[in-house]
C-alpha positions in Angstrom: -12.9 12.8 36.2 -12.3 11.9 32.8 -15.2 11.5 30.6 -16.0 8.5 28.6 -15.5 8.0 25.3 -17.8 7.0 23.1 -18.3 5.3 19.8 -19.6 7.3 17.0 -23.5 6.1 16.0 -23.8 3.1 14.3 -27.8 3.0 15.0 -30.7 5.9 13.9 -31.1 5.5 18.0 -27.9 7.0 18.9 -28.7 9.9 16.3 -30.5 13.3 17.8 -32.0 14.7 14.2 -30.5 13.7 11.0 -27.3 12.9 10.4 -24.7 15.2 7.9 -23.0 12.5 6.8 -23.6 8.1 6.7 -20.4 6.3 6.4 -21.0 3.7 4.2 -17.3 1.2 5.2 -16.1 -2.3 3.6 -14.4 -3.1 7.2 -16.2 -3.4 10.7 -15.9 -0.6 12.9 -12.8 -0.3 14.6 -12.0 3.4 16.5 -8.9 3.4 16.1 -6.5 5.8 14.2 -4.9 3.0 12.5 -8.1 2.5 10.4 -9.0 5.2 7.9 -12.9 5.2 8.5 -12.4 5.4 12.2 -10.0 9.0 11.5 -12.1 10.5 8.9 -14.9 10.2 11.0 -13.5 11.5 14.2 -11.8 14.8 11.8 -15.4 15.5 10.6 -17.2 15.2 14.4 -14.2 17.3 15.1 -15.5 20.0 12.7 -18.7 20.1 13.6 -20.6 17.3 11.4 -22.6 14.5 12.5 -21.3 11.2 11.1 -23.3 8.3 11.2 -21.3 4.8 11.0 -22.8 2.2 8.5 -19.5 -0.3 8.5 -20.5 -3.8 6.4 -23.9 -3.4 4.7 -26.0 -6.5 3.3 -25.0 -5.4 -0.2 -27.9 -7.2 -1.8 -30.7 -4.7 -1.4 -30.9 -1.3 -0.6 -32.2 -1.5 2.9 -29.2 -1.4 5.2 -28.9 1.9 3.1 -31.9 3.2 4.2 -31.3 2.9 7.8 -30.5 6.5 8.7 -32.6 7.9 6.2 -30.9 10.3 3.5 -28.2 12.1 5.2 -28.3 15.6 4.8 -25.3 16.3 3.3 -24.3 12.9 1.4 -22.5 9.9 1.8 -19.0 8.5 2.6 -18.0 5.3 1.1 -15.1 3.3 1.3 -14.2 -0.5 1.1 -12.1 -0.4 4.3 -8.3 0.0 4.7 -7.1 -2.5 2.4 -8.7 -3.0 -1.5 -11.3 -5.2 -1.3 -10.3 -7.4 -4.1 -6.7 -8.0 -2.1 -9.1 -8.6 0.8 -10.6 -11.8 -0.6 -8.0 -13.1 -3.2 -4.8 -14.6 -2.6 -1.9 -13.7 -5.2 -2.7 -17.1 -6.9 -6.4 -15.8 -7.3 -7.9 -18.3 -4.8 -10.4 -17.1 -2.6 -9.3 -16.4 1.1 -11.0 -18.1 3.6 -10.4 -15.7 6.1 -10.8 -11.8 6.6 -9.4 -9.8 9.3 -11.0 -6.8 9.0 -14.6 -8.8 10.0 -15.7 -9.7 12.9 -14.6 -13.1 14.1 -12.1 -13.0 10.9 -15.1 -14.0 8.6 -15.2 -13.9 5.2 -18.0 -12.9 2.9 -19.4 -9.8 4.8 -18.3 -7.3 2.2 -19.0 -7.8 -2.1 -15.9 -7.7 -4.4 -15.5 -3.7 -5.7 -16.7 -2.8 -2.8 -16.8 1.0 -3.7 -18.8 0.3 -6.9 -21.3 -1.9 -5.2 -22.4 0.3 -2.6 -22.3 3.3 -4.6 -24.8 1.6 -7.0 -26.9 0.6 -3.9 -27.0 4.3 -2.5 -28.1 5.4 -6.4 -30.8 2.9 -6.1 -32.1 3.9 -3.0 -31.5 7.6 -2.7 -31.0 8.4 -6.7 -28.5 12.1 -6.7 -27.6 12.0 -3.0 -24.2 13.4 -3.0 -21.6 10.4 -2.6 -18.0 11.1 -2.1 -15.5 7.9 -2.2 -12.7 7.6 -0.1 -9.9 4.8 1.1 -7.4 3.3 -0.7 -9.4 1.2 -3.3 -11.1 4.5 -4.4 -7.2 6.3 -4.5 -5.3 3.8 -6.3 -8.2 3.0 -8.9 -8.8 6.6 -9.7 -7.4 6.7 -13.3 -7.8 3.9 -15.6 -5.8 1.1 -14.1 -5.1 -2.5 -14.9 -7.1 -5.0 -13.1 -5.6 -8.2 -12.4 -8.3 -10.3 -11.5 -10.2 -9.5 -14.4 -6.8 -9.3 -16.6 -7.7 -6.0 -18.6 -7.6 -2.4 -18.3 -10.9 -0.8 -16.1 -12.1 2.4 -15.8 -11.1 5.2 -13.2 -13.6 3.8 -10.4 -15.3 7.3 -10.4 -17.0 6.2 -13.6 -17.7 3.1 -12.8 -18.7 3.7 -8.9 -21.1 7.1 -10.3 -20.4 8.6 -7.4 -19.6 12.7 -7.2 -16.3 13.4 -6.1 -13.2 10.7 -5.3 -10.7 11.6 -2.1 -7.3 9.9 -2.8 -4.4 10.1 -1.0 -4.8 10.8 3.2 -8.4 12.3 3.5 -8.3 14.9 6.5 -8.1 18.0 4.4 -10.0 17.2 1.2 -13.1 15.8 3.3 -13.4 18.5 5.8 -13.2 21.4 2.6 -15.8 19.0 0.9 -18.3 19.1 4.0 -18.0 22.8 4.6 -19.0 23.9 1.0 -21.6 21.4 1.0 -22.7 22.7 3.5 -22.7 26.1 2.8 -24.6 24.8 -0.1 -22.8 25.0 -2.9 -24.2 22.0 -5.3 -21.6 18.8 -5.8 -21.8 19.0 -9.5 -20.0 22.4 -8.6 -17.3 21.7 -6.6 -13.9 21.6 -8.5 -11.7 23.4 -7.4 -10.3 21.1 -4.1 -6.9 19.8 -4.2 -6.6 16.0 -3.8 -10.1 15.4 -5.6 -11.0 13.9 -8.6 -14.9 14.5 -10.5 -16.5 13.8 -14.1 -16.9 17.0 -16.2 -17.7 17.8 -19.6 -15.0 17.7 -22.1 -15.3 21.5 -23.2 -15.5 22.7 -19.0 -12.7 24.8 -17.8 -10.5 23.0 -15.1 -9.4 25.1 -12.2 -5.5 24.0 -11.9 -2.3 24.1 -14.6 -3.0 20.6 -17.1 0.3 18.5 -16.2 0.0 17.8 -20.1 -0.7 21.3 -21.4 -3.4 22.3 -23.6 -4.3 21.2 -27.3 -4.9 23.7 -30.1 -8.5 24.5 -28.5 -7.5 25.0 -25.4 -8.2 21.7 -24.1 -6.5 20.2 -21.4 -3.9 17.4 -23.4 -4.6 13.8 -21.4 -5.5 10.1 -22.9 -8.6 8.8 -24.0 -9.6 5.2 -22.1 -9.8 3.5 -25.3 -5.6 4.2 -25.6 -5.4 2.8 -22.5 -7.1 0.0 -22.7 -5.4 -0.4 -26.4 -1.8 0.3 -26.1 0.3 -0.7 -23.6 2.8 1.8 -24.2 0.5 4.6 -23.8 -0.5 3.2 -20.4 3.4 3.3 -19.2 3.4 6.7 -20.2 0.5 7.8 -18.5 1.4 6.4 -15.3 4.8 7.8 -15.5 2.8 11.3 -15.6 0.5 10.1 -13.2 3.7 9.1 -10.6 5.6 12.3 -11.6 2.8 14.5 -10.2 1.9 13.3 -7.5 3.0 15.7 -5.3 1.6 18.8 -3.9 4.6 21.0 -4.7 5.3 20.4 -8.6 2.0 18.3 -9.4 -0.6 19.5 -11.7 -3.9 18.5 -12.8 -4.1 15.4 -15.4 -7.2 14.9 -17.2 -8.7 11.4 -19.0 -11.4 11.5 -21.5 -14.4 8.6 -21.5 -16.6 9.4 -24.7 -17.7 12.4 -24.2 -16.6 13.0 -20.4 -13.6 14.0 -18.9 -12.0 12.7 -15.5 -10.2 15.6 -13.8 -7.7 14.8 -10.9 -6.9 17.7 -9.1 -3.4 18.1 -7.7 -2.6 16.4 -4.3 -3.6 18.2 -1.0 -0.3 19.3 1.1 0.8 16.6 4.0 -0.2 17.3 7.2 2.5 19.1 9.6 3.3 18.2 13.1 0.7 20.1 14.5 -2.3 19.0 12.2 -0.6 15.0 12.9 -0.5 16.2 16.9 -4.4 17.5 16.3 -5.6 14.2 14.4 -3.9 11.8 16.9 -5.3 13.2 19.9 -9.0 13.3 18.8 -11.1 11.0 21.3 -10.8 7.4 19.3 -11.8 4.8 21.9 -8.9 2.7 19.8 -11.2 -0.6 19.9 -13.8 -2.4 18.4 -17.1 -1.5 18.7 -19.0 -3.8 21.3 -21.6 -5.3 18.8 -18.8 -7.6 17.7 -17.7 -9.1 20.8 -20.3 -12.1 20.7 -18.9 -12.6 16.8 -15.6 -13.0 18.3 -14.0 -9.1 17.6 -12.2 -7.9 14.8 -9.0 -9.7 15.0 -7.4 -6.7 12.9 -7.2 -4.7 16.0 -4.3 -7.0 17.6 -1.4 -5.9 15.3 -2.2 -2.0 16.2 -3.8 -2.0 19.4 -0.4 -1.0 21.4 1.3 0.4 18.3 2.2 3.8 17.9 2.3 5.6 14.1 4.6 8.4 14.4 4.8 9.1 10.4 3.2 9.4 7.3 4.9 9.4 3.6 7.7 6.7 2.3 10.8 8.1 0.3 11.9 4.9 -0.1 10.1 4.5 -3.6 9.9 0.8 -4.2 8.3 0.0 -7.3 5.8 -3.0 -6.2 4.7 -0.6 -3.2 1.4 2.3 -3.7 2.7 4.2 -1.0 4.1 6.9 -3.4 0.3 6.8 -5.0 -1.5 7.0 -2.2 0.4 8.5 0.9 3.3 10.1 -1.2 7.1 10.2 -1.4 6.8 13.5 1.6 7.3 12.2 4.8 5.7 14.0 7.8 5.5 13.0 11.8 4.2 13.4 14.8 6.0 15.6 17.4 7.5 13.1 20.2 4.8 14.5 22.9 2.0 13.5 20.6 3.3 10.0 20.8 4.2 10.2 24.3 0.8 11.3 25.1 -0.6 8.5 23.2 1.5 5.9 25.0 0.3 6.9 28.2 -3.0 5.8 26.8 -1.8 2.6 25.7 0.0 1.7 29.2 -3.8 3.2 30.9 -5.6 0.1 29.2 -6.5 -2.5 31.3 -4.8 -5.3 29.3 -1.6 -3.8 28.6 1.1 -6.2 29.6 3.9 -3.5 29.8 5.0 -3.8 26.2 4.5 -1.4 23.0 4.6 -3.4 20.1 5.5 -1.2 17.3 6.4 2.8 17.1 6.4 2.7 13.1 4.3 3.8 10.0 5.0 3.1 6.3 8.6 3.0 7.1 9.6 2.8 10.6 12.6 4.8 10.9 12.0 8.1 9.2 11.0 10.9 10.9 11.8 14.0 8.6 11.7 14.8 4.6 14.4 12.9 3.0 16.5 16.8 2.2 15.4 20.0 2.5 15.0 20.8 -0.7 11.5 18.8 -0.7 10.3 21.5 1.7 10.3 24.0 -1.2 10.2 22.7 -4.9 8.9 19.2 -3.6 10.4 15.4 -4.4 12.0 15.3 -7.5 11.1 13.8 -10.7 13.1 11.6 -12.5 15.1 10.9 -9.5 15.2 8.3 -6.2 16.4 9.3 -2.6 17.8 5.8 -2.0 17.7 3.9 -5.7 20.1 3.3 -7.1 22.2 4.1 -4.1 21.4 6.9 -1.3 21.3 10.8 -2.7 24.5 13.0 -2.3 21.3 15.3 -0.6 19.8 12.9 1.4 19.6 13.7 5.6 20.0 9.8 7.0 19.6 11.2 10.5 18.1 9.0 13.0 18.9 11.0 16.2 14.9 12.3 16.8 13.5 8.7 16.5 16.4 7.9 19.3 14.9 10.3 21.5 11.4 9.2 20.5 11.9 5.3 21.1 13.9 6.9 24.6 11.1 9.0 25.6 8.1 6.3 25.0 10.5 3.7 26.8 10.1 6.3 30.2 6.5 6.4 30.1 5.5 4.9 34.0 4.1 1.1 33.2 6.2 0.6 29.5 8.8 -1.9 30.3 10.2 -2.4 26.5 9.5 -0.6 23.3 9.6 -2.7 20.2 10.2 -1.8 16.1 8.5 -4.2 14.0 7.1 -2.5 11.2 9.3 -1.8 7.4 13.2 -0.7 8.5 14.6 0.9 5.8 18.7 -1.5 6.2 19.9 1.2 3.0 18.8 4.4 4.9 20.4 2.7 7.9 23.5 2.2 6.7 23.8 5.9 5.1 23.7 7.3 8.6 27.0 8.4 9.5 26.4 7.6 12.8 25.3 3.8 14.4 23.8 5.2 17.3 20.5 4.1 16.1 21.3 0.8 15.0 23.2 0.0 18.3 20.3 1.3 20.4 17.7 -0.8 17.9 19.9 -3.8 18.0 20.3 -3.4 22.1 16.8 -2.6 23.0 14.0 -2.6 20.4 14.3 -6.2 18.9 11.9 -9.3 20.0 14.5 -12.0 18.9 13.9 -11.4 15.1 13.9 -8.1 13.2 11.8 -8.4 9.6 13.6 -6.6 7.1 13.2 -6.5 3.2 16.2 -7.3 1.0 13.4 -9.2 -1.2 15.9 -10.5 -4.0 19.7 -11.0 -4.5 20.3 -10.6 -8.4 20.6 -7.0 -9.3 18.5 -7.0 -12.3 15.3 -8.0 -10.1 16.2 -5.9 -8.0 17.0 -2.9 -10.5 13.1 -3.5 -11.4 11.9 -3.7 -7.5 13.7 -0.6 -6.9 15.8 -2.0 -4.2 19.5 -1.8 -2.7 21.9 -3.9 -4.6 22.7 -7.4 -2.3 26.1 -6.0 -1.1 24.2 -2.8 0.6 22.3 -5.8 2.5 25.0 -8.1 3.4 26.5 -5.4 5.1 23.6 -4.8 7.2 23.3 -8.6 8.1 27.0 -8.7 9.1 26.7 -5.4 11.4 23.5 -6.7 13.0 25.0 -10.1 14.1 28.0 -8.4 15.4 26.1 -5.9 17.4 23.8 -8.5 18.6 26.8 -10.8 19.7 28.8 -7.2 21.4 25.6 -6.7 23.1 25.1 -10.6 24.5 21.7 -11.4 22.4 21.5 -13.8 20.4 19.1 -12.1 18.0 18.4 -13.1 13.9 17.0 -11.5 10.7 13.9 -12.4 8.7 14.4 -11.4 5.4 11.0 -11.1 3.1 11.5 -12.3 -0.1 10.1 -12.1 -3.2 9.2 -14.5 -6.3 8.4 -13.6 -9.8 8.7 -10.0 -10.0 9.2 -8.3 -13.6 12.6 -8.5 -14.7 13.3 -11.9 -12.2 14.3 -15.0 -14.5 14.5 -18.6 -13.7 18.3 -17.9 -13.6 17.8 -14.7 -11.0 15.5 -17.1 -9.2 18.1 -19.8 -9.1 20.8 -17.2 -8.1 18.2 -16.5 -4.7 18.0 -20.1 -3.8 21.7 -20.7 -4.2 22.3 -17.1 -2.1 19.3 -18.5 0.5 21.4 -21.5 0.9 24.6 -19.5 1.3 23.7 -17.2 4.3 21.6 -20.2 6.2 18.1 -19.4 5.6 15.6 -21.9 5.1 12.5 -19.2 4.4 8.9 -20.8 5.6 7.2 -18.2 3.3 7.8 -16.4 0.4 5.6 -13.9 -1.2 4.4 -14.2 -5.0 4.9 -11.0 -6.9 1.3 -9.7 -6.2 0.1 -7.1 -9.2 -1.9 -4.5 -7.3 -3.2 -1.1 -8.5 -1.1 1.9 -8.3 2.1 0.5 -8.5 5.2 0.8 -11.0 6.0 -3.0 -11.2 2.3 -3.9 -11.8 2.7 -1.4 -15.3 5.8 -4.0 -15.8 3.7 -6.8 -15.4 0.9 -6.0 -17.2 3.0 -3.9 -20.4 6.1 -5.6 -20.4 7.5 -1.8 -20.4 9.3 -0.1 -17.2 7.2 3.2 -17.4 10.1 5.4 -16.4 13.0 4.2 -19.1 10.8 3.1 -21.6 12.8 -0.1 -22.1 11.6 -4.0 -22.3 10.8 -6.1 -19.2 10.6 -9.9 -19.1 7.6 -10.6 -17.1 6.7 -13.6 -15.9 3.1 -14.2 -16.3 2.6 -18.2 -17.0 1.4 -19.8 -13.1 3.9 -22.8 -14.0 6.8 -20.6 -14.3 5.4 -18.8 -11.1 5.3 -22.5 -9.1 8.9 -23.0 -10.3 10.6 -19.7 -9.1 8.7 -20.3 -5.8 9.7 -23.9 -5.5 13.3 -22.3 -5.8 13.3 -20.4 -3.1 11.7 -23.4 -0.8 14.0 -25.9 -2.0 14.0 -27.5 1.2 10.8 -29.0 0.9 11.1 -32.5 -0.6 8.1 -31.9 -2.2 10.0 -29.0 -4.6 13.1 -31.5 -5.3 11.4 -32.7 -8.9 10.4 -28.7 -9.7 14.3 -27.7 -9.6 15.0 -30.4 -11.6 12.2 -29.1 -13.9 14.0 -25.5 -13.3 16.4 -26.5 -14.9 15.0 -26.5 -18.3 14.4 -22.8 -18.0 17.8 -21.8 -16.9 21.0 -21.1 -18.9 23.9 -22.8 -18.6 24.8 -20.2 -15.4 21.3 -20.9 -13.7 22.0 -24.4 -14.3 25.2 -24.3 -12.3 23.5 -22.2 -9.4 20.9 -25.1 -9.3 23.4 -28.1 -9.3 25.5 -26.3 -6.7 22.1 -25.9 -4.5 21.4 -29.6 -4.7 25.3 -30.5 -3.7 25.1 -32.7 -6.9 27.8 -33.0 -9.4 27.0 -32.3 -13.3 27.0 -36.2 -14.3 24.5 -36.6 -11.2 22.0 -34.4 -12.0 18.7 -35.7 -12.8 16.5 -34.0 -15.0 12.6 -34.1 -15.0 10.9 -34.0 -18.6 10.9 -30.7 -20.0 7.8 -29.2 -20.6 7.2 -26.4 -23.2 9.0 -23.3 -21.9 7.0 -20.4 -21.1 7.7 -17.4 -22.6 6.9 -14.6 -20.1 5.9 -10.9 -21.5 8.1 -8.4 -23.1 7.6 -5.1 -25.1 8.0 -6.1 -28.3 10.3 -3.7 -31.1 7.3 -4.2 -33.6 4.1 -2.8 -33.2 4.7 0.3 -32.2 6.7 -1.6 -28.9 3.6 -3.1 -27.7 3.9 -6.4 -26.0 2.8 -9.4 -27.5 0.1 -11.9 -26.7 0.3 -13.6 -23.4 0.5 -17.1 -22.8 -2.8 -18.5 -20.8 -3.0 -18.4 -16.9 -4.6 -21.0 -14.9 -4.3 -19.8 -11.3 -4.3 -22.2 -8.7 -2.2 -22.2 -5.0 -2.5 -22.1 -1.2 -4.0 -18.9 0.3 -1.0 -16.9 1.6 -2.5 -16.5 4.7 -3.1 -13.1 7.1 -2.9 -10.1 5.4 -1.3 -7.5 8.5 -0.2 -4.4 8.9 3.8 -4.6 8.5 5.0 -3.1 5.3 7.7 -4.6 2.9 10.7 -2.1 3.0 
């Protein structure tokens, strides 16, 4: 008789003694090994520590804090699997009225900075409890970053948070090493020496890995000070390009950034996980729901794009520049063996409301399964360089012929009737693979009517700054899909996501999209803004006007009106948008002009025009100052909420 899972404690009730650890977490509980808080914990009960869930505190006082007493080896706090300023604000800025990581999809029941906020809460109540931050708001805040919302440069959210040590990147490793010196007793303030960490020092203590930026003429590690951050946009490029460059446990070293008299230290990243570690984590006893003090609020509704999913990887080599997956998971990819998975889809089709179909076997990118070439094994991903940008490397291994047998041996499991790919399909990585046997068999049995893929622009200079195939790479896709579709009796379409106002996209590239939209027959329902989150390349763009790894000037559009335009563009359906392109039009060349006449079907003499307003002037990096960008023009941020934010990636 199997025996019955249970949740980890969420109550002092369900605790015998005092706990090791209190998980202080942004979302509600959900034990599941899509959610971060759910695998950290279940890793740590795994090695022996008690783990006490505290998911959603009331924020406003210190007594939800106080509930399990002080832990006796610290705290774990994270703001849930998604940032929680992304949580609650659309791209536009306005508040979102929903949030699926609550119960009942309610909004409200976590603050904005959620890491700092409870941090400061656990200070208050417990004063120098040891309090480790963890999750992805912690890891792709954890050097100086630009802050949309509050348009200016903040502090590595160590400082600002106070708490001990920060976790970035996947946690397994770094938290278990953390708990076992802790408690062997070695004091917090002490521990510096664990890869994928970052602490507060002193500026003249010694720092336990290689400086990425050398040493200075004391013997101090080399690394900016906040105020050049904050100060010059051209030193912020160039310290994220270090940042980006060294992230990776091979070839990356330790970089360093000095607050007053402090110094933030970020260790090197921990290793991935191999197969068997992956196998290990995966098969730990999740009960892969909610926990049953939500089911009067309604559930989490977060759990329905995961709860008969399978992740089977870790990593993206893809390397988009608008994505944090290289900053937070990395550019190595790692997977599962295909027994783990099996084993885990026999779980799936054992749950009582499983309907026979497995709705995704995917992870950051669905179809890789191995390291991009061999060489990563040993000297790491390579600097300077892109596995599939500009075009796929001479080195690369586009080899689907393990995820065949994967998809082939989840599709046998006794009560599966179809497996299905929805997450991020790389087309480029695709098409480089010698061999269609992967796209027939995708085309043939893993598509429910639509497959979502990601071309997300058709001019090649937006796409040059998005780090994306060139048009051609995906018009060749399209074309193969149909024709397999139509060889194999479906009748079967595409969803392209596409993508307004990125750096680099003018009104003319913007016109070029709507004329291209209108070309191929797509009439898209939504589009998404260019969304400046931390962590990634085209956010340096938008907020420097610099691409941080040439160097070299970036128009950015930052002015909302010109924003409203390119959008209107690529809706031009809409009757509402019809006096917008008309508007465009004032922004375009001569060329852009053209595209927009042609879109409309209207002859030149024909062509109304709407009064011209003053033209926005976007940002780029100026030749003066030193190449620092100029002022920007104001922002008033207004819009529609973009709706649910899920789980499938943009590839």
């Amino acid at each position: 008789m199997e025996k019955e899972l249970k949740f980890l404690p969420t109550t002092p009730e369900e605790l015998t003694g005092q706990p090791d650890f209190v998980y202080v977490n942004g979302d509600a509980y959900v034990d599941h090994p899509s959610f971060g808080a759910a695998i950290i914990g279940r890793v740590l009960q795994d090695a022996g520590f008690t783990v006490a869930m505290l998911p959603q505190p009331d924020w406003r006082d210190t007594t939800d804090f106080k509930k399990f007493g002080r832990p006796r080896l610290g705290f774990l706090v994270s703001s849930g699997n998604i940032d929680s300023m992304v949580a609650h604000y659309t791209a536009a800025k306005k508040r979102r009225s929903e949030d699926y990581y609550s119960p009942g999809c309610k909004a409200g029941l976590r603050p904005d900075r959620a890491v700092i906020v409870y941090c400061n809460r656990i200070r208050e109540a417990w004063g120098d409890v040891p309090i480790l931050v963890g999750g992805l708001e912690a890891s792709l805040r954890r050097f100086a970053h630009y802050d949309y919302w509050s348009d200016k440069v903040r502090r590595s959210i160590l400082i600002d948070s106070r708490a001990d040590i920060l976790m970035y990147g996947m946690g397994e490793r770094s938290v278990v090493r953390l708990a076992q010196l802790l408690d062997k007793g070695v004091p917090v303030k002490k521990i510096r020496d664990v890869r994928g960490t970052a602490y507060v020092s002193k500026k003249e203590d010694k720092i336990f890995f290689d400086c990425a930026e050398g040493v200075d003429e004391e013997g101090l590690p080399n690394g900016y000070t906040y105020d050049e951050l904050k100060d010059d946009k051209r030193a912020y490029a160039k310290a994220f390009k270090i940042q980006y460059n060294n992230n990776d446990a091979v070839s990356g070293r330790a970089i360093v950034e000095y607050y007053d008299d402090k110094m933030l230290v970020v260790n090197p990243p921990q290793p991935p996980l191999e197969r068997d570690e992956l196998d290990r984590v995966y098969a730990l006893p999740f009960t892969r729901t909610y926990h049953p003090m939500y089911e009067e609020m309604g559930g989490v509704p977060a759990i329905t794009e995961v709860k008969f999913s399978i992740t089977h990887n870790r990593g993206c080599f893809g390397g988009c520049n608008f994505c944090a997956l290289a900053f937070h998971q990395g550019r190595a990819v790692r997977s599962r063996s295909i027994e783990s998975c099996v084993k885990e889809a026999e779980q799936i089709a054992a749950m009582p409301d499983f309907k026979g179909y497995i709705h995704d076997v995917g992870g950051p990118t669905a179809n890789f399964r191995h390291p991009a070439c061999d060489k990563q094994i040993e000297h790491g991903v390579c600097t300077g360089k892109r596995c599939l940008f500009p075009r796929p490397c001479k080195n690369l291994n586009a080899d689907h012929s393990e995820y065949i047998k994967l998809l082939e041996s989840i599709e046998a499991v006794k009560g599966v009737k179809r497996v299905f790919v929805r997450s991020g399909i790389r087309f480029d990585y695709m098409m480089a693979d010698k061999s269609d046997a992967f796209f027939r068999k995708l085309v043939r049995d893993n598509v429910s009517g639509q497959l979502k893929v990601a071309p997300e622009h058709c001019a090649q200079n937006a796409l040059n700054m998005m780090g994306k195939p060139s048009v051609e790479v995906y018009d060749k896709f399209r074309e193969k899909y149909m024709r397999l579709s139509e060889e194999c009796g479906k009748k079967q379409y595409i969803v392209p996501y596409l993508m307004s106002s990125h750096p680099g996209c003018t009104m003319d590239d913007a016109a070029r999209l709507a004329l291209y939209t209108k070309k191929i027959g797509l009439a898209p329902e939504q589009v998404q803004d260019f969304y400046p989150t931390p962590g990634t390349a085209s956010t340096v763009m938008y907020y420097t006007g610099i691409d941080p790894f040439t160097g070299k000037s970036v128009y950015t559009v930052t002015d909302y009106h010109e924003k409203q335009l390119q959008r209107a563009l690529l809706q031009w359906r809409k009757p509402e948008n019809r006096r917008k392109i008309y508007e465009a039009m004032n922004y375009c060349t001569e060329e852009g002009v053209k595209d927009l006449r042609e879109l409309l079907g209207m002859p030149r003499e024909d062509t109304p025009r709407a009064p011209k307003q003053q033209k926005p002037q976007g940002k780029q990096a100026s030749s003066k100052s030193g190449g620092k960008p100029g002022a920007r023009p104001g922002r008033k941020q207004s819009g529609k909420p973009s709706g649910k934010n899920t789980k499938g990636k943009r590839k």
